[in-house]
C-alpha positions as CSV (number, residue, x, y, z in Angstrom):
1,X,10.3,-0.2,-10.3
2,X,7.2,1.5,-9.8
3,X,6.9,5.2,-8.4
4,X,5.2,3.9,-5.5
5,X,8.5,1.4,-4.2
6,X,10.9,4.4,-5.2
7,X,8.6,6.4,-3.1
8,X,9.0,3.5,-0.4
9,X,12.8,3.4,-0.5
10,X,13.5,6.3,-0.1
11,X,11.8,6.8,3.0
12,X,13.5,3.8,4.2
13,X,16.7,4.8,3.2
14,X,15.9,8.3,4.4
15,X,14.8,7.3,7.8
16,X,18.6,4.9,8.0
17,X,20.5,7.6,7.3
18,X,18.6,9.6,9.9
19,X,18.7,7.4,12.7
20,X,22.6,7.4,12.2
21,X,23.0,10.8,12.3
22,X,20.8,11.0,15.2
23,X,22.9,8.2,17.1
24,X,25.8,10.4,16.1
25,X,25.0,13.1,17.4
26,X,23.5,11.6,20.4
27,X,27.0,10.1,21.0
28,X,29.4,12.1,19.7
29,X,28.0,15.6,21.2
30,X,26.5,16.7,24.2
31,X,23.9,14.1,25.1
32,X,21.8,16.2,27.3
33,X,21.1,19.2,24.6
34,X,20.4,16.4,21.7
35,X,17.3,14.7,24.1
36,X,16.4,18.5,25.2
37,X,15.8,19.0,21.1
38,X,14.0,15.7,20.5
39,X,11.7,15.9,23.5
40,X,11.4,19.7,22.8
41,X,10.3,18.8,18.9
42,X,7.7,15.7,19.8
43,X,6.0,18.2,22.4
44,X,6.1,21.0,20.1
45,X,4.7,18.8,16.9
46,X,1.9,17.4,19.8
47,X,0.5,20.8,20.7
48,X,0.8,22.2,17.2
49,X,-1.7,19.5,16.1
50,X,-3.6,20.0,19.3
51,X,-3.9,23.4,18.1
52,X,-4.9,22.6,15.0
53,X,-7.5,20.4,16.0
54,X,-8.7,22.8,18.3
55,X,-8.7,25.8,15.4
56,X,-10.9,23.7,13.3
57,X,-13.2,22.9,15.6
58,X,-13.5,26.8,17.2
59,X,-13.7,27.8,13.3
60,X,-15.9,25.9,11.6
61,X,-19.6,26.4,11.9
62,X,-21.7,23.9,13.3
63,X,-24.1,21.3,11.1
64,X,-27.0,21.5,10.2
65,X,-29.9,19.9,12.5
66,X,-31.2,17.0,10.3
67,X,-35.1,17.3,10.6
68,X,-37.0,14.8,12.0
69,X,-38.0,12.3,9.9
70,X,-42.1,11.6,9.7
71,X,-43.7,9.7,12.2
72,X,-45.2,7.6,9.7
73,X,-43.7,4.6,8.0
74,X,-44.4,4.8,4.6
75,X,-46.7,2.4,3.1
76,X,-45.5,-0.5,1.2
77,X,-46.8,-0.3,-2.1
78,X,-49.1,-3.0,-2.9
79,X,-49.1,-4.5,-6.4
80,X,-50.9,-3.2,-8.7
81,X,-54.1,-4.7,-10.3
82,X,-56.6,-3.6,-12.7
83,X,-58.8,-3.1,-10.0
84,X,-56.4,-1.3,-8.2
85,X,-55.5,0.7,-11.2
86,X,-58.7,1.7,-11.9
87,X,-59.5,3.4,-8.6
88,X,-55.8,5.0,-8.4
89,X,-57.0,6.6,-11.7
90,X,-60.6,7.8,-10.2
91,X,-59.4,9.2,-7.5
92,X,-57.2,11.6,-9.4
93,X,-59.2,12.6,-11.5
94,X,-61.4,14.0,-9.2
């Protein structure tokens, strides 16, 4: 077996053996206090991401404006000729 399918069964065989115990305690004990718990857990686990989300985003600075790109479309180059060689090579030289 491969480390990633032991990884995978035990997460399946961790999350049968906690749905039992869940259903056991949901049965066995006080009903009302196990549902308190969950619904008390999923809301908390909801607004601690909320928070988190909301952390990062009060924390970290804000982007950089991305300048504006030129208002010219750059020229497709045109093949080059001897002709057009020779006057690239004038005009830089003067």
């Amino acid at each position: 077996m491969s480390r990633d399918q032991i990884i995978g069964l035990v997460l399946l065989l961790g999350s049968i053996i906690g749905i039992i115990i869940y259903a056991w305690f949901l049965f066995l004990w006080n009903p009302q206090i196990i549902l308190q718990l969950t619904v008390f857990v999923i809301v908390g686990g909801v607004l601690t991401v909320l928070g988190w989300i909301g952390f990062t985003l009060a924390t970290t600075p804000p982007p950089q404006p991305i300048e504006e790109l030129t208002k010219e479309e750059p020229k497709a180059e045109e093949p080059k000729t001897e002709e057009n060689k020779a006057e690239s090579s004038e005009g830089k030289s003067q």
